[in-house]
Each structure stands twice: as structure tokens, then as C-alpha cells.
PQR file with spaces between the fields and no chain letter, atoms N, CA, C, O and H, PARSE charges and radii, in Angstrom:
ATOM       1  N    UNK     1     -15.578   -5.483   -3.046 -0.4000 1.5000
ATOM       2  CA   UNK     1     -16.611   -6.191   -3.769 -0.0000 2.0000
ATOM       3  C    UNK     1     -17.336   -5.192   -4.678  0.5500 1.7000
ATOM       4  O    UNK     1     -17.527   -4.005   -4.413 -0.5500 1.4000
ATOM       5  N    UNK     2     -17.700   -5.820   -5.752 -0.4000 1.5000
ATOM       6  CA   UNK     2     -18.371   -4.850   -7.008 -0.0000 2.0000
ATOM       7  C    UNK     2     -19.339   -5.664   -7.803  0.5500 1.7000
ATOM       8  O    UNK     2     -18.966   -6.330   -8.769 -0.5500 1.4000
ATOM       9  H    UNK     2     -17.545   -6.784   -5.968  0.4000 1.0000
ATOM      10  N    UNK     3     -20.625   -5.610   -7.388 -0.4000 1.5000
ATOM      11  CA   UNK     3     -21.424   -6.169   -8.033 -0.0000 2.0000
ATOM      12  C    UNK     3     -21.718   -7.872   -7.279  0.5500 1.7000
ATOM      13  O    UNK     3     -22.095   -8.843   -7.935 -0.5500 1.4000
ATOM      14  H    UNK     3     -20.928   -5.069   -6.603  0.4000 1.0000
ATOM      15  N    UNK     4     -21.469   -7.879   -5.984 -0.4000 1.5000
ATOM      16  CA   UNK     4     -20.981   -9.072   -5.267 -0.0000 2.0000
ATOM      17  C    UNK     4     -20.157   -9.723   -5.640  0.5500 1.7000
ATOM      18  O    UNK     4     -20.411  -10.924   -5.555 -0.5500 1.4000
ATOM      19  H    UNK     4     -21.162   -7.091   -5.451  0.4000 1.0000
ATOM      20  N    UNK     5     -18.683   -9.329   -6.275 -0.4000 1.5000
ATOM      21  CA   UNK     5     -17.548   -9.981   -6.963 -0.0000 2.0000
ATOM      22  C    UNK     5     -17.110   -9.168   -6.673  0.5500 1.7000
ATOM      23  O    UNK     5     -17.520   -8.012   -6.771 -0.5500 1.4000
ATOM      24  H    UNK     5     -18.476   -8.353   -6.344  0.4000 1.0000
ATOM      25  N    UNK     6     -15.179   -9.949   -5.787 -0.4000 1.5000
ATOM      26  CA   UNK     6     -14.031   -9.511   -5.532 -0.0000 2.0000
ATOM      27  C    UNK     6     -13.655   -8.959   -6.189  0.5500 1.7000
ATOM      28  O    UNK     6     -13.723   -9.476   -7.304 -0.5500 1.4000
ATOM      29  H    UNK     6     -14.846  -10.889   -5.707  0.4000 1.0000
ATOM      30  N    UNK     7     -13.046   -7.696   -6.163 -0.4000 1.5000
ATOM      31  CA   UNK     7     -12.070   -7.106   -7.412 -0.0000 2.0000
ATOM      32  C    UNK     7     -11.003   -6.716   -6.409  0.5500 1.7000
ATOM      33  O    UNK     7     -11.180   -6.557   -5.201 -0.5500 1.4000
ATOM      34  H    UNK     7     -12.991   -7.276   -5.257  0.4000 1.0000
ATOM      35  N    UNK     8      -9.717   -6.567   -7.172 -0.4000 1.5000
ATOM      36  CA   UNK     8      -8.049   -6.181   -6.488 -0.0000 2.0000
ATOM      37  C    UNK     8      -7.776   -4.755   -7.156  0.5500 1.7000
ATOM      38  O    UNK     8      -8.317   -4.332   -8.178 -0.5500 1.4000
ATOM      39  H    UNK     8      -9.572   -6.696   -8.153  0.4000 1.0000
ATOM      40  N    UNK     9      -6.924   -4.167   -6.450 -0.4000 1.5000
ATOM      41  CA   UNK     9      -6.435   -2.743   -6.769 -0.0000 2.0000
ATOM      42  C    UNK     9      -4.819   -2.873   -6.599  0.5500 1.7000
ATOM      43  O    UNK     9      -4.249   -3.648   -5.830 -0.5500 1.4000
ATOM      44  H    UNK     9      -6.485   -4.509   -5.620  0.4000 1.0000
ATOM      45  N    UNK    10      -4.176   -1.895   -7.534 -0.4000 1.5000
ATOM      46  CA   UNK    10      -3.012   -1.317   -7.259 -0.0000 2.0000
ATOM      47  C    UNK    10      -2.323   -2.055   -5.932  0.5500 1.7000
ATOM      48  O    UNK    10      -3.106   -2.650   -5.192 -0.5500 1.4000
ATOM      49  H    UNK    10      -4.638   -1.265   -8.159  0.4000 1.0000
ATOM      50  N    UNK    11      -1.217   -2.055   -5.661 -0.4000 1.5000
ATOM      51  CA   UNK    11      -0.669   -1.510   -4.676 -0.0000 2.0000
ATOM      52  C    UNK    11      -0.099   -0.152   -4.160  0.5500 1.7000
ATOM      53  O    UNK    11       0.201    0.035   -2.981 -0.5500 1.4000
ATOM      54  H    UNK    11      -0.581   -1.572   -6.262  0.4000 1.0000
ATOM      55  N    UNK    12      -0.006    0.552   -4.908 -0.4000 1.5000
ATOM      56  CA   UNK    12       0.230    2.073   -4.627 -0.0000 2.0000
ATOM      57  C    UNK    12      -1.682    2.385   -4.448  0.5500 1.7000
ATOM      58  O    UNK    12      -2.142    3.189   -3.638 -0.5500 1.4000
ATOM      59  H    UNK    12      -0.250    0.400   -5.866  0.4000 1.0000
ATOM      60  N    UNK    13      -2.114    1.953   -4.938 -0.4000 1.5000
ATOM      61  CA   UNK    13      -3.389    2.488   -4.841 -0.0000 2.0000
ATOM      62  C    UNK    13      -4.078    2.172   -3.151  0.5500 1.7000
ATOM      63  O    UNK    13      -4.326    3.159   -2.458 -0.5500 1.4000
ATOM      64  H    UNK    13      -1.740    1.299   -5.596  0.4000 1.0000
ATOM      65  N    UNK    14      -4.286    1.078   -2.714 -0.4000 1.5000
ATOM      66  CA   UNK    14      -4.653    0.350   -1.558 -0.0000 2.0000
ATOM      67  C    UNK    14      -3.581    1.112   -0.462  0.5500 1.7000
ATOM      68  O    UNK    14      -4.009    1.435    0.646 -0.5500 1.4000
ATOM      69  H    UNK    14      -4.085    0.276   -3.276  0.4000 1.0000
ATOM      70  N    UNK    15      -2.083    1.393   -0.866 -0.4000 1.5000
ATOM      71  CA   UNK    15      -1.388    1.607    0.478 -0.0000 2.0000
ATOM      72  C    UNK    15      -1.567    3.024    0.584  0.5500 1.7000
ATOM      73  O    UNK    15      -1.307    3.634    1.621 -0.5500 1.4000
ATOM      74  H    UNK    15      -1.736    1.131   -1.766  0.4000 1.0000
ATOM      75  N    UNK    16      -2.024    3.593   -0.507 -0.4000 1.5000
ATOM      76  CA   UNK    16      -2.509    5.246   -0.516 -0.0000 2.0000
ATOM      77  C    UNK    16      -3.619    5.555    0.300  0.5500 1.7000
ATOM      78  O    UNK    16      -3.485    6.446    1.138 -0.5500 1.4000
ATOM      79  H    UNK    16      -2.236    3.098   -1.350  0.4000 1.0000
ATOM      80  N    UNK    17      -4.838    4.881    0.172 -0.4000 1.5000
ATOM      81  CA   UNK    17      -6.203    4.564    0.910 -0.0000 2.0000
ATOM      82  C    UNK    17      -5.972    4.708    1.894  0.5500 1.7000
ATOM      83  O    UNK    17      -6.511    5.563    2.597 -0.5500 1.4000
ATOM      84  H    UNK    17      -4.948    4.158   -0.510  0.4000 1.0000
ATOM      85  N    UNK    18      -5.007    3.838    2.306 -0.4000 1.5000
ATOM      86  CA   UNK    18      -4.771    3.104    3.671 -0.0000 2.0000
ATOM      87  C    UNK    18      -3.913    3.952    4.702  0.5500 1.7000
ATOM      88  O    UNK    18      -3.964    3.849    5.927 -0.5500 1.4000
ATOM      89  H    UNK    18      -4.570    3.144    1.736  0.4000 1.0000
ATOM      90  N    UNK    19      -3.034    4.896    3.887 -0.4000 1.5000
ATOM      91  CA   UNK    19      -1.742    5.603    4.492 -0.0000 2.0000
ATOM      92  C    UNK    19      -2.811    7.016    4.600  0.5500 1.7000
ATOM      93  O    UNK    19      -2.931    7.572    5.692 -0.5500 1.4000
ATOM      94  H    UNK    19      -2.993    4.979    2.892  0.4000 1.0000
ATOM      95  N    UNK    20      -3.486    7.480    3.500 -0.4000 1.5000
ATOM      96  CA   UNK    20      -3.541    8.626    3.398 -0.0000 2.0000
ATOM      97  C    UNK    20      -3.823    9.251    4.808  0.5500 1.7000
ATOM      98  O    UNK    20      -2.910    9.686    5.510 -0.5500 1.4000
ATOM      99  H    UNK    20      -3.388    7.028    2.613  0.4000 1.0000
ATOM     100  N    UNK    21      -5.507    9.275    5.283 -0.4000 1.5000
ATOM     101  CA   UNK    21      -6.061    9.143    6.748 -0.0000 2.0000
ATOM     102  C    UNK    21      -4.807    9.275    7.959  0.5500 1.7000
ATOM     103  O    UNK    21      -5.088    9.952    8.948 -0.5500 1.4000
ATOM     104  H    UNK    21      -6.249    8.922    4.713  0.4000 1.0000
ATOM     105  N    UNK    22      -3.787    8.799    7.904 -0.4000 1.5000
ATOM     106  CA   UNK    22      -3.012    8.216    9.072 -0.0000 2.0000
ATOM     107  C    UNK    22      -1.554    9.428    8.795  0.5500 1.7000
ATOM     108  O    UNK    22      -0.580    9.484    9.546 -0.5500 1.4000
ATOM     109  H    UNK    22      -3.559    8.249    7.100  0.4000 1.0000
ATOM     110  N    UNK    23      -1.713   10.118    7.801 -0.4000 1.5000
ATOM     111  CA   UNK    23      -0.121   10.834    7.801 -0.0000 2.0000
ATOM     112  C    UNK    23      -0.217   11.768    8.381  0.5500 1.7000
ATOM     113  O    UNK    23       0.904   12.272    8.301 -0.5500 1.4000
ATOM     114  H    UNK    23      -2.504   10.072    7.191  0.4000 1.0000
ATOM     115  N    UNK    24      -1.050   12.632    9.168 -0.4000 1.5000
ATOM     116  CA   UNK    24      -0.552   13.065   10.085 -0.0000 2.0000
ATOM     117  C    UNK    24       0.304   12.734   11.698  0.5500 1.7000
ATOM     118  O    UNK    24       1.264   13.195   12.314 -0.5500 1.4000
ATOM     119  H    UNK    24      -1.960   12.223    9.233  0.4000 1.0000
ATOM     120  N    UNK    25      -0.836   11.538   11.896 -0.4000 1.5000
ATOM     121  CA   UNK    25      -0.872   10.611   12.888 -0.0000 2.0000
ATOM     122  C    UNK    25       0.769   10.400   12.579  0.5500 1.7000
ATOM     123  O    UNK    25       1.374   11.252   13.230 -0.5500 1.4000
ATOM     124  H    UNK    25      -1.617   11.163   11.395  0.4000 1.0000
ATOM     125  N    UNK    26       1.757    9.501   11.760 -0.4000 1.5000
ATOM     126  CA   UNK    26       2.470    8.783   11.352 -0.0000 2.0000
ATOM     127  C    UNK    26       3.780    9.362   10.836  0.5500 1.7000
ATOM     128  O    UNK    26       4.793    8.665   10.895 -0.5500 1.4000
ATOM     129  H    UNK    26       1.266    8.809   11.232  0.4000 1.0000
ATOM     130  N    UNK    27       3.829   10.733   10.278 -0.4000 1.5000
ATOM     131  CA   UNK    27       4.710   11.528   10.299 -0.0000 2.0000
ATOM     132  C    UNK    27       5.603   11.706   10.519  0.5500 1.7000
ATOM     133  O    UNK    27       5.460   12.021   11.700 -0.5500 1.4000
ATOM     134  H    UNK    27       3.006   11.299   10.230  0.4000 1.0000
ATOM     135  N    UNK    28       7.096   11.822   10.234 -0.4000 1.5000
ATOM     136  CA   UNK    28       8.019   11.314   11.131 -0.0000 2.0000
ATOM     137  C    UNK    28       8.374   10.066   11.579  0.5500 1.7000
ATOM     138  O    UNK    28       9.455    9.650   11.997 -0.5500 1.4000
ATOM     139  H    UNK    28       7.212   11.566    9.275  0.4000 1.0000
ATOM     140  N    UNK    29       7.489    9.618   11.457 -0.4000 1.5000
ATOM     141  CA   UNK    29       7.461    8.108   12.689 -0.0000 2.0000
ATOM     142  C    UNK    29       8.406    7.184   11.141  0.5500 1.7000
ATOM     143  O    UNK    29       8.737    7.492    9.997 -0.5500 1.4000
ATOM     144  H    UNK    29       6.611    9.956   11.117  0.4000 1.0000
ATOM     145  N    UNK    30       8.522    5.772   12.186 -0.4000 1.5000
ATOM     146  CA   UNK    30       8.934    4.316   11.239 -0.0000 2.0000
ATOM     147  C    UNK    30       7.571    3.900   11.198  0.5500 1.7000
ATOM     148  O    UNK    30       6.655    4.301   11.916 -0.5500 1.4000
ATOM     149  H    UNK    30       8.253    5.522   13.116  0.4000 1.0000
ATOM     150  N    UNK    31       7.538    3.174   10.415 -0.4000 1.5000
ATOM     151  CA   UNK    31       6.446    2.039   10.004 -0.0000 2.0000
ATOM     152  C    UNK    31       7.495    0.869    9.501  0.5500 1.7000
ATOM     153  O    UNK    31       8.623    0.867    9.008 -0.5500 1.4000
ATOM     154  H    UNK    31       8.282    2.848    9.832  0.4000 1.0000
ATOM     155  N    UNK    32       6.594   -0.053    9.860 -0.4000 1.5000
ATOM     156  CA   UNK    32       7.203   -1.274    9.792 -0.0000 2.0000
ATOM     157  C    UNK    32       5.771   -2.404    8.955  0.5500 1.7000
ATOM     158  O    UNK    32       4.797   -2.984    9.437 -0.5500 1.4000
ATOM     159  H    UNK    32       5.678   -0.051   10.261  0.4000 1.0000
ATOM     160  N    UNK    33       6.223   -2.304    7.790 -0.4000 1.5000
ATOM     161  CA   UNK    33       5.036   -3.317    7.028 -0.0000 2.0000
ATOM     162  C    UNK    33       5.547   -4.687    6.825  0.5500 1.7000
ATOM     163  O    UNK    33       6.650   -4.983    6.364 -0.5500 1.4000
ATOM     164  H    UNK    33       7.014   -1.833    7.399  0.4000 1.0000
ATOM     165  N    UNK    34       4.224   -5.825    7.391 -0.4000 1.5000
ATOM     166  CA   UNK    34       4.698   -7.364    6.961 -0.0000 2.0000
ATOM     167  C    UNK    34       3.354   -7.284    5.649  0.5500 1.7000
ATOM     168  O    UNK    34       2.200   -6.860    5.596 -0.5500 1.4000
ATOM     169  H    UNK    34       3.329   -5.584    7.765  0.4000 1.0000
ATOM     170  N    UNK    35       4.349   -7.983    4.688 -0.4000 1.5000
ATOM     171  CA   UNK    35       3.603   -7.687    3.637 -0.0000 2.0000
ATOM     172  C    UNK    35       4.073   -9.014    2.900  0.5500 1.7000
ATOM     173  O    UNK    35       5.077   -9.676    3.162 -0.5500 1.4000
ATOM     174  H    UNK    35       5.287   -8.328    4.731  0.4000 1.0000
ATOM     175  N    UNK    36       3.114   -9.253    1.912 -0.4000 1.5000
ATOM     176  CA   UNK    36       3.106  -10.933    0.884 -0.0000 2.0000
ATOM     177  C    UNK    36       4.288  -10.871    0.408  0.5500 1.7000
ATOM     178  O    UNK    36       4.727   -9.731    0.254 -0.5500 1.4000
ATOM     179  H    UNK    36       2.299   -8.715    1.700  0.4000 1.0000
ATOM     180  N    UNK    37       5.141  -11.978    0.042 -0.4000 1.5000
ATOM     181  CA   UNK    37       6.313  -11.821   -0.677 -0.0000 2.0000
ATOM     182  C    UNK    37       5.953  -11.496   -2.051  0.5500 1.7000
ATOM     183  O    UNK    37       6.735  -10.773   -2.668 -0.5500 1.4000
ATOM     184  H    UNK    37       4.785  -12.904    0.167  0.4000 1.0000
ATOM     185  N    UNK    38       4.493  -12.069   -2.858 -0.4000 1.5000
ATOM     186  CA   UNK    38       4.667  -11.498   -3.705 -0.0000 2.0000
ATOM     187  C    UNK    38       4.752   -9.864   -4.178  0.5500 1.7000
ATOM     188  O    UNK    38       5.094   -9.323   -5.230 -0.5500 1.4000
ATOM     189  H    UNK    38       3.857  -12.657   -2.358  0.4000 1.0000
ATOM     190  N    UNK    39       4.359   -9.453   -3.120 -0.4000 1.5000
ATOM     191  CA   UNK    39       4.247   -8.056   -3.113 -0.0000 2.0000
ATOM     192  C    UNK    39       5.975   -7.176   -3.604  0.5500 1.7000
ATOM     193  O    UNK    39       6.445   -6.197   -4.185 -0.5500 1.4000
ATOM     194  H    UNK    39       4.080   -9.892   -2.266  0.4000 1.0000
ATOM     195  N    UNK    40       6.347   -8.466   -2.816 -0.4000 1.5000
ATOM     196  CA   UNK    40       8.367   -7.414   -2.604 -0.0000 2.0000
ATOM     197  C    UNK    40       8.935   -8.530   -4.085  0.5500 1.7000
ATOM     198  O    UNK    40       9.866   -8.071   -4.746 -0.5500 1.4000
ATOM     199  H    UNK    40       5.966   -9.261   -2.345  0.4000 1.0000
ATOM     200  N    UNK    41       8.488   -9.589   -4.415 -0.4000 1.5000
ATOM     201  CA   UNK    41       9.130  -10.063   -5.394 -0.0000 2.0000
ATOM     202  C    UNK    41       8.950   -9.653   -6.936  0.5500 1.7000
ATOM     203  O    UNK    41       9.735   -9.859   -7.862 -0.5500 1.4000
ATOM     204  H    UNK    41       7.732   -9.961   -3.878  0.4000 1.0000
ATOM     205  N    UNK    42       7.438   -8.884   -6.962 -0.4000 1.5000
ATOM     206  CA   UNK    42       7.341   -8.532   -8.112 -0.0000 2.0000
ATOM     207  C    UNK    42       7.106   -6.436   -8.364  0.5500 1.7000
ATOM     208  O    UNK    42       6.172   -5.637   -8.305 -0.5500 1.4000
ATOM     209  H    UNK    42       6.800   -8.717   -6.211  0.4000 1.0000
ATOM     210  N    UNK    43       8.598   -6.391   -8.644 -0.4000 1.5000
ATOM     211  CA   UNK    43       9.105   -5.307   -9.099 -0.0000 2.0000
ATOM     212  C    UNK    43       7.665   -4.200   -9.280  0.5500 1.7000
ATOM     213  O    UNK    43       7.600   -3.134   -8.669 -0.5500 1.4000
ATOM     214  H    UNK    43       9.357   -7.041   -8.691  0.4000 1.0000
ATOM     215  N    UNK    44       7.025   -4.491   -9.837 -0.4000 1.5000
ATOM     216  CA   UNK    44       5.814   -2.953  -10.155 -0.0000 2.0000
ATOM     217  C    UNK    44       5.438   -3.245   -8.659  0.5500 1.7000
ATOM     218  O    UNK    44       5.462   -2.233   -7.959 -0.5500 1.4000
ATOM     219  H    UNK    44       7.078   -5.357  -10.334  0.4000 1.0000
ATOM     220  N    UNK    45       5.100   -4.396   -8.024 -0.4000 1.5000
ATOM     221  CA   UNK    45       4.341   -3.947   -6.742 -0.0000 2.0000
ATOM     222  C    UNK    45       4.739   -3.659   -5.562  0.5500 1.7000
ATOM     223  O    UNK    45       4.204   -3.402   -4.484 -0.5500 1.4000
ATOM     224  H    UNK    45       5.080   -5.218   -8.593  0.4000 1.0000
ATOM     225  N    UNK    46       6.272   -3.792   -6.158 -0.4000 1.5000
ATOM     226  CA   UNK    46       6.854   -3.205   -4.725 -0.0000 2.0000
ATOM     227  C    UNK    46       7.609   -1.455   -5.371  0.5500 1.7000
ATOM     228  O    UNK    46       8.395   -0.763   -4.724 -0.5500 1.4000
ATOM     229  H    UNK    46       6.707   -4.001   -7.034  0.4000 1.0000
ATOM     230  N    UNK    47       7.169   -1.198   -6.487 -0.4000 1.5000
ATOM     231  CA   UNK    47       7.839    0.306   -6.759 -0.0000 2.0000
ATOM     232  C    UNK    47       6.104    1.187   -5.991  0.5500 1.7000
ATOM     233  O    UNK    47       5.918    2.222   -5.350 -0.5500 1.4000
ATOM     234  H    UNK    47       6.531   -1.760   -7.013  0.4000 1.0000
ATOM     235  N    UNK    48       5.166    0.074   -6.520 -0.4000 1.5000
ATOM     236  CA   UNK    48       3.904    0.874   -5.922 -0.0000 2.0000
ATOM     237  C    UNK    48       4.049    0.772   -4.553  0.5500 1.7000
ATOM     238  O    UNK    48       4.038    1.916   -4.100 -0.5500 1.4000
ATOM     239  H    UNK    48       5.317   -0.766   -7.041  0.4000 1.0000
ATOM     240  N    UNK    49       4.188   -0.108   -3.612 -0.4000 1.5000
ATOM     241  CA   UNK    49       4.798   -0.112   -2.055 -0.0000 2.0000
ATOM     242  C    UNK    49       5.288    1.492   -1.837  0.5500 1.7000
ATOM     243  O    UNK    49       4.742    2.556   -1.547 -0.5500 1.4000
ATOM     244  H    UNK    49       4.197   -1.037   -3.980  0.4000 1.0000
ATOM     245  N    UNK    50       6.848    0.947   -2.201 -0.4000 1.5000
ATOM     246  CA   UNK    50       7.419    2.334   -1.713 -0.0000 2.0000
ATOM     247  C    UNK    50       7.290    3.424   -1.820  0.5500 1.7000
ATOM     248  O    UNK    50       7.668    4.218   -0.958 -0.5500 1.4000
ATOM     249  H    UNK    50       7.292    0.083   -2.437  0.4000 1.0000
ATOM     250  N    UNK    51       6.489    3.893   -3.349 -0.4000 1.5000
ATOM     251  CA   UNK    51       6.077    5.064   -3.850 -0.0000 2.0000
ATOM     252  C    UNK    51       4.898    5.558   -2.726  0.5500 1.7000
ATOM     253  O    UNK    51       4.896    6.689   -2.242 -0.5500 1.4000
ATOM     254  H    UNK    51       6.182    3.248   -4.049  0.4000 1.0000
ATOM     255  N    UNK    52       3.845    4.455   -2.379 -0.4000 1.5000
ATOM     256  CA   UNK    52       3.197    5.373   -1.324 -0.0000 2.0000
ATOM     257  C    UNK    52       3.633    5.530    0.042  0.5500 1.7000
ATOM     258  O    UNK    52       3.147    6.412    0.750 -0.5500 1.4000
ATOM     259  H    UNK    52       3.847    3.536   -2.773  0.4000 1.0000
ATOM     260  N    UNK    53       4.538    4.715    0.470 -0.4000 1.5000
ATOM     261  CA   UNK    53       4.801    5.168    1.892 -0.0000 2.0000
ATOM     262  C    UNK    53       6.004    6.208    1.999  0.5500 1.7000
ATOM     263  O    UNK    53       6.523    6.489    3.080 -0.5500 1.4000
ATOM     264  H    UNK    53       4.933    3.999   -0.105  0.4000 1.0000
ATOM     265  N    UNK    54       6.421    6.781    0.716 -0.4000 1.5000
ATOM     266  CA   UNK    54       7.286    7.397    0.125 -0.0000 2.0000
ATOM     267  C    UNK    54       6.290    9.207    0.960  0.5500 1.7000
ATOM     268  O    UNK    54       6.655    9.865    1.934 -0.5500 1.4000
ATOM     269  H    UNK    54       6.000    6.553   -0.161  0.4000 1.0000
ATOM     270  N    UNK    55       5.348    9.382    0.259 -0.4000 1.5000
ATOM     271  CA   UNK    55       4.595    9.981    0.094 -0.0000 2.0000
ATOM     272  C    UNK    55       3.525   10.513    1.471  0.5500 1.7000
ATOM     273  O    UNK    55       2.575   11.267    1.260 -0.5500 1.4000
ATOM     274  H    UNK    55       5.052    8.848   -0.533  0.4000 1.0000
């Protein structure tokens, strides 16, 4: 929220946030993400997906 209005981010951006904190923890390991189809159907947001769990 920004200004009491929703705003959306990236997906490389949000799974970066979200991953960063946890890669030590996670390292090595699988992860297993259930995630929106639109997420995997539209090409930029799933190159941003993989690029951060890439990372």
C-alpha cells in the first residue's frame, strides 16, 4: 500500500524480497512454488520467477 492504495511489483522483484532473507536457510535445498497461472503463462513473469530463484 502507498498512499492507502494497492500498488503491484515485479515478479523478480517480490520473489527477490521474499527469497533474499531465506538463502541461507534454503541453499541447496528444493523449493517447490504454487504460484498463479498467470504468473507461468506470461513469459516476462515467469523469466522474472526463475531469474530470482535462480539466484
Amino acid at each position: 500500500m502507498e498512499n492507502k492504495v494497492p500498488i503491484a511489483t515485479e515478479v523478480f522483484e517480490f520473489m527477490q524480497g521474499l527469497l533474499l532473507p531465506l538463502s541461507n536457510i534454503v541453499k541447496g535445498g528444493d523449493l517447490i512454488f504454487f504460484v498463479c497461472g498467470s504468473t507461468v503463462r506470461k513469459e516476462e513473469s515467469f523469466q522474472g520467477l526463475k531469474a530470482a530463484v535462480q539466484q
